[in-house]
VOGU-3710 file (C-alpha; in Angstrom, 3 decimals, decimal comma):
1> xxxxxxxxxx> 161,861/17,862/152,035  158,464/18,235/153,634  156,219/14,865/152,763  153,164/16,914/153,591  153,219/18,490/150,868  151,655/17,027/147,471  154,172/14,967/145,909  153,697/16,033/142,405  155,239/19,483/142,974  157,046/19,751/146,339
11> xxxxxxxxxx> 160,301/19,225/144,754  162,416/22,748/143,250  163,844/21,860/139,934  167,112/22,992/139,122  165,620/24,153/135,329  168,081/27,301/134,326  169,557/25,486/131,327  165,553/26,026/129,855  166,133/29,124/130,228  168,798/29,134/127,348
21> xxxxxxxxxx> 168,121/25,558/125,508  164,764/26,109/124,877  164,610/29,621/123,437  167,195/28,812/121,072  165,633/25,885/119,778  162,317/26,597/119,262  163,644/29,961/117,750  165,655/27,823/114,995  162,939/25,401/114,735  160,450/28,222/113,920
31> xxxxxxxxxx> 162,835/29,828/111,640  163,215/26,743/109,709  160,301/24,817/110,084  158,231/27,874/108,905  160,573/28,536/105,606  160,133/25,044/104,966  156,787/24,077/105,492  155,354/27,179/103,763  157,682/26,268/100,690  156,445/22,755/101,293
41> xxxxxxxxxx> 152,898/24,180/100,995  153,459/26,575/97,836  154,413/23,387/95,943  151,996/20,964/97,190  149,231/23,992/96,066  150,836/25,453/92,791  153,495/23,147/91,296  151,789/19,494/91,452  149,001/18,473/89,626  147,265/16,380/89,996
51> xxxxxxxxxx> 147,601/14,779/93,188  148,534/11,204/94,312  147,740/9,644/97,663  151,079/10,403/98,696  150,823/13,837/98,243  147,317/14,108/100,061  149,291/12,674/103,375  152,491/14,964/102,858  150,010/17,909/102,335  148,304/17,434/105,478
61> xxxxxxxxxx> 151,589/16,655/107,025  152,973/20,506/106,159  149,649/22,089/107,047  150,369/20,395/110,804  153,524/21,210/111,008  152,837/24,976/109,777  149,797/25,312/112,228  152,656/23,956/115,431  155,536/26,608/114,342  153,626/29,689/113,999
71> xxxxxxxxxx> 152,945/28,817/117,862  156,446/28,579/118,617  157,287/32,678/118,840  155,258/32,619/121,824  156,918/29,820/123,570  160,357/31,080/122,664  159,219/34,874/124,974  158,083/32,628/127,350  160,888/30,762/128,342  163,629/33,721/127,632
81> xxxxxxxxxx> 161,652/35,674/130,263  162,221/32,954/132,701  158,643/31,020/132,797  156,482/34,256/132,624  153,395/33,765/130,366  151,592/37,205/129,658  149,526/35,828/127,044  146,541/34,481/129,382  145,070/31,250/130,012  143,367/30,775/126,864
91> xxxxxxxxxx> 146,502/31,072/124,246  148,649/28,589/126,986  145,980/26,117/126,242  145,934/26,706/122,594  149,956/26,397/122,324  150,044/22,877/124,475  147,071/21,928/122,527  148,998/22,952/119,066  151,970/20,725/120,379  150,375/17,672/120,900
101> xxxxxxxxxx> 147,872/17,816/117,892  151,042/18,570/116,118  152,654/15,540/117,729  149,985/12,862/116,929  149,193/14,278/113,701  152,795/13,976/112,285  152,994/10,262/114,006  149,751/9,254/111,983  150,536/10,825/108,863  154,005/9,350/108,700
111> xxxxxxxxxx> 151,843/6,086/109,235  149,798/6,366/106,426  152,462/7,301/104,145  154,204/4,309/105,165  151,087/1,985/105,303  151,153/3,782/101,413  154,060/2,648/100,307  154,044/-0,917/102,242  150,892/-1,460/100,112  152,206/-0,358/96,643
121> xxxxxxxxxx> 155,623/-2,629/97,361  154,582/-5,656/99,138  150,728/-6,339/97,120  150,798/-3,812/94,147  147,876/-5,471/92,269  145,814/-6,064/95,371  146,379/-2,622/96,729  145,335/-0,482/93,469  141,737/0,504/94,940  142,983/1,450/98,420
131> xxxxxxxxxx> 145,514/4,115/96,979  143,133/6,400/95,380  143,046/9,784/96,250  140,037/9,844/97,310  140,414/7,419/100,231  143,719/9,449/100,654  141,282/12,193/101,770  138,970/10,340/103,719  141,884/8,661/106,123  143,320/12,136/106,488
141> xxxxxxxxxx> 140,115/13,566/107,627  139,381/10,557/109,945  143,158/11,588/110,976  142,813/14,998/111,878  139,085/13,771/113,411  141,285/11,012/115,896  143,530/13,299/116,968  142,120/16,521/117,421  139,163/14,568/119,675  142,067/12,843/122,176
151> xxxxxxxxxx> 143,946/16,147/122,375  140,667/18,549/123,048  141,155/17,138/126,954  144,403/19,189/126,902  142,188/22,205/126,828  140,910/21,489/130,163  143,805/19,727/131,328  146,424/22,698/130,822  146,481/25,973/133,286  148,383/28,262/134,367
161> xxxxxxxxxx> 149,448/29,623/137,757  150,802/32,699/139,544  154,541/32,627/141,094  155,483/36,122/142,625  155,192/38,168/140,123  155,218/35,697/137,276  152,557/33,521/135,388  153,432/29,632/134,398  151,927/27,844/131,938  151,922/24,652/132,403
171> xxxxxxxxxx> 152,677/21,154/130,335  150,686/18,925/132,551  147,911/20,129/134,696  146,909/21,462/138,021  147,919/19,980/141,227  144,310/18,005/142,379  143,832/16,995/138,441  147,734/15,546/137,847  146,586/11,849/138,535  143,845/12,048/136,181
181> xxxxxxxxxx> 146,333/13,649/133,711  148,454/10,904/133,814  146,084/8,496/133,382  145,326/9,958/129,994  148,514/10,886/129,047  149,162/7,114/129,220  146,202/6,606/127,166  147,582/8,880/124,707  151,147/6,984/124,761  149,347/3,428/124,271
191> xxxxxxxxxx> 147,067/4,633/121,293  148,758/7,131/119,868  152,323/6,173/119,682  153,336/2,704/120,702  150,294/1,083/118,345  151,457/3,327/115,508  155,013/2,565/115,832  154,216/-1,032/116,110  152,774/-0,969/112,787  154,946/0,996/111,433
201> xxxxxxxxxx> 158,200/-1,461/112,403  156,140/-4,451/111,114  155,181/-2,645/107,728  159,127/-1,835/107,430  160,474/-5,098/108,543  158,466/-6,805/105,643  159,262/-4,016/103,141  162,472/-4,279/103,450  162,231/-7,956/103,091  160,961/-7,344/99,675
211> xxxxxxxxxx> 163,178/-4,591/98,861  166,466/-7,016/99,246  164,869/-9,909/97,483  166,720/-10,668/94,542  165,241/-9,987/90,907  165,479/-8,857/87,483  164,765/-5,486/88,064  164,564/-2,059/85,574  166,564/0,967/86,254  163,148/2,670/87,243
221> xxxxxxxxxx> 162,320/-0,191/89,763  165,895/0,113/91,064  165,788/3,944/91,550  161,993/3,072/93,049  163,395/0,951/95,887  166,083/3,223/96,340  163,141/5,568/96,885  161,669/3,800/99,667  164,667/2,735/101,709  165,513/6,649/101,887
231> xxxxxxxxxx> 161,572/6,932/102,846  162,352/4,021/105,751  166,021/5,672/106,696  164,371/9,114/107,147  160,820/7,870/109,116  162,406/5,898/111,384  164,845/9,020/112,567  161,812/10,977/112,992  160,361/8,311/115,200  163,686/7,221/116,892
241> xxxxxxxxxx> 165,441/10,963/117,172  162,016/13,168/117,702  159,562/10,748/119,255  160,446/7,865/121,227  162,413/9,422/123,300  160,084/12,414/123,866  157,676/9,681/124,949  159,971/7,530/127,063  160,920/10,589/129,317  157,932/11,975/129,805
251> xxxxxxxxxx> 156,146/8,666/130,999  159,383/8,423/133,153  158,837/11,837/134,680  154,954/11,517/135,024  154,784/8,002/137,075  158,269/9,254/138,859  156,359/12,091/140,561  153,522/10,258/141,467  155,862/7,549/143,039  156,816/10,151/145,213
261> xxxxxxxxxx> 160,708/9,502/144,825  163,673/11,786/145,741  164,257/15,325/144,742  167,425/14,530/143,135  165,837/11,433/140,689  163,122/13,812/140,019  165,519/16,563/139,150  167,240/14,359/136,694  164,224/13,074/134,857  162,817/16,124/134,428
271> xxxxxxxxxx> 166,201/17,406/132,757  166,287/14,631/130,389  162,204/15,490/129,913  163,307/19,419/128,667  165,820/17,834/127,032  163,691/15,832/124,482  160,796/18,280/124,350  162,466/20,407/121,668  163,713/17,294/120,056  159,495/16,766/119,589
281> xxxxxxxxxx> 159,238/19,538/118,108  162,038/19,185/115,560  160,438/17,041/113,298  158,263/19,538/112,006  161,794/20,577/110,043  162,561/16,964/109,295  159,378/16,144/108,055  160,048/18,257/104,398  162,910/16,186/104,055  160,755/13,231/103,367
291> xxxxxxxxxx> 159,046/15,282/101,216  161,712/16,320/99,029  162,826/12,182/98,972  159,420/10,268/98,757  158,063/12,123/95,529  159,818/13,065/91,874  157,821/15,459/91,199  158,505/17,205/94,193  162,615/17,637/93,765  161,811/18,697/90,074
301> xxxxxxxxxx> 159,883/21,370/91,359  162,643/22,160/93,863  165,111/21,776/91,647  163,212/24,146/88,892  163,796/26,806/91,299  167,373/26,935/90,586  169,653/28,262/87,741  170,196/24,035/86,678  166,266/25,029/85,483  167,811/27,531/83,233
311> xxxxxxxxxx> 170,381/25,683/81,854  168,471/23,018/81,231  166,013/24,940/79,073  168,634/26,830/77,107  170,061/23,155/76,388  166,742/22,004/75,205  166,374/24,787/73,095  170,012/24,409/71,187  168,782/20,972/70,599  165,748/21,551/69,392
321> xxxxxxxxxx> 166,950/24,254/67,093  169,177/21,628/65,749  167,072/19,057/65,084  169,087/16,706/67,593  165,513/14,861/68,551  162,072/15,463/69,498  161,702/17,023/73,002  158,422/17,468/75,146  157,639/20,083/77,200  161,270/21,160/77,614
331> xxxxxxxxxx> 162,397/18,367/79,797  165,781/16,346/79,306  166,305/13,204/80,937  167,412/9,269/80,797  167,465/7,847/77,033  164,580/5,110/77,133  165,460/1,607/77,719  164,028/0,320/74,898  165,934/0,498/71,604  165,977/3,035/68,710
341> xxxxxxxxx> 167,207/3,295/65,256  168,283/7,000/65,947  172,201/6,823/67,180  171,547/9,684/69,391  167,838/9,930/71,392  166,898/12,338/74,027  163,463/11,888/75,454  161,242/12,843/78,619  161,900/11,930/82,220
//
């Protein structure tokens, strides 16, 4: 190895697994990220009305995740043509930027969905005026405002480069800029991630704290807190599978370079780094999972879309036609708890 050279990127990367791993992974996340999040997006826009705050977060949520994918198609020709951008400086810029607005964006909209639904278990009284739409709507756009202001550095940070006859673009920065890059990346890592996740433990530790405590609870506050333990099982996945260790190996491979250490630790870290990045990236196809189990409304929608919709109404109907009971707007669900003098009752969900 020649030390004269700068430290950052004087070591040759053994990096032909990328060449394979990440093509194939963007090129399913894209696939079904984008079916997804656009289905996500017909429903949130056509099939649910009105709004809760809930909704407001998971709608700004899909539109992140939407604007990230639609990038993808260009990553996934980058990386099959073996690190040759054609695309030009501006769109490699745009894509990182995409990635990490994406990023930071899903992080802090998975916090205030949380935050949500910490506030509506744990001080349901207290809470009422915080969880109105409308302050759903000013938190997101202070959201997008946050993030989009500590990411707009990556559109200096990020270049590209000639090699031979190819064109990188690259994830961190030019050679004489890399130490500033780092410095901000770790601002980024402090802010945007460990103080959210921080939160976001704490807010779970003490839901679940009321979740378990014993009491004489409904049907509808059982299914409720069965609700939000799916909310916490999925959320912290996202975070554990898709985020922390994104963020763990890339602060390893940033302050590894700088310390200057041998090729062959630098190799390895920056495997592991590839590694993770399209685990990142993933969770803009987990995210409509917690759609699907944070919000009723939602998975009757969903489920509307099948034949079980069908049935359903042709069931109503026989029972209508036969005087069974008095149904609403076609809907058949759980008899009421409360007692009737009809032997047989069928009412609304």
């Amino acid at each position: 190895m020649n030390n004269s050279e700068n430290s950052t990127y004087r070591c040759k990367f053994d990096e032909d697994f990328k060449y394979v791993l990440l093509p194939v992974s963007y090129g399913i996340v894209f696939c079904v990220g984008l079916v997804l999040n656009i289905s996500a997006l017909y429903i949130f826009l056509f099939r649910i009305k009105p709004w809760n705050a809930s909704t407001t977060y998971m709608f700004n949520l899909a539109i992140s995740d939407t604007l990230y994918v639609i990038s993808l198609p260009l990553l996934v020709y980058y990386y099959s043509q073996g690190d040759n951008w054609p695309f030009g400086v501006a769109l490699c810029k745009i894509v990182k930027f995409l990635f990490y607005t994406n990023l930071y964006c899903s992080i802090f909209f998975l916090l205030c969905i949380s935050v949500h639904r910490f506030l509506g278990i744990c001080y349901p009284m207290k809470s009422l005026g915080w969880l109105k739409v409308r302050n759903a709507r000013i938190v997101s756009a202070i959201v997008w405002f946050v993030v989009v202001a500590f990411q707009s550095p990556i559109l200096y940070f990020v270049t590209t480069s000639s090699n031979g006859d190819s064109t990188i673009c690259h994830d961190t920065s030019s050679v004489d800029l890399f130490d500033t890059f780092v410095v901000y990346s770790s601002v980024n890592l402090a802010l945007l991630f460990c103080v959210p996740f921080v939160v976001i433990i704490v807010c779970y530790t003490l839901m679940t704290r009321a979740l378990l405590r014993p009491s004489a609870a409904s049907s509808g506050t059982s299914n409720s807190k069965k609700k939000s333990i799916k909310m916490i099982i999925i959320v912290l996945f996202v975070f554990i599978i898709c985020f922390l260790p994104f963020h763990v190996n890339r602060t390893l491979y940033y302050y590894f370079r700088k310390l200057d250490l041998e090729c062959h630790i630098l190799n390895a870290i920056n495997m592991a780094y590839k590694v993770t990045r399209p685990l990142a990236c993933a969770n803009s196809c987990f995210d409509p999972i917690l759609y699907f189990l944070a919000g009723q409304n939602i998975r009757r929608n969903i489920i509307s879309k099948n034949g079980m919709s069908r049935i359903k109404n042709k069931f109503t109907s026989y029972v209508q036609d036969n005087n069974w009971s008095s149904v609403t707007n076609g809907n058949v669900g759980e008899s009421s708890t409360n007692p009737s003098p009809c032997p047989t009752t069928i009412t609304r969900m």
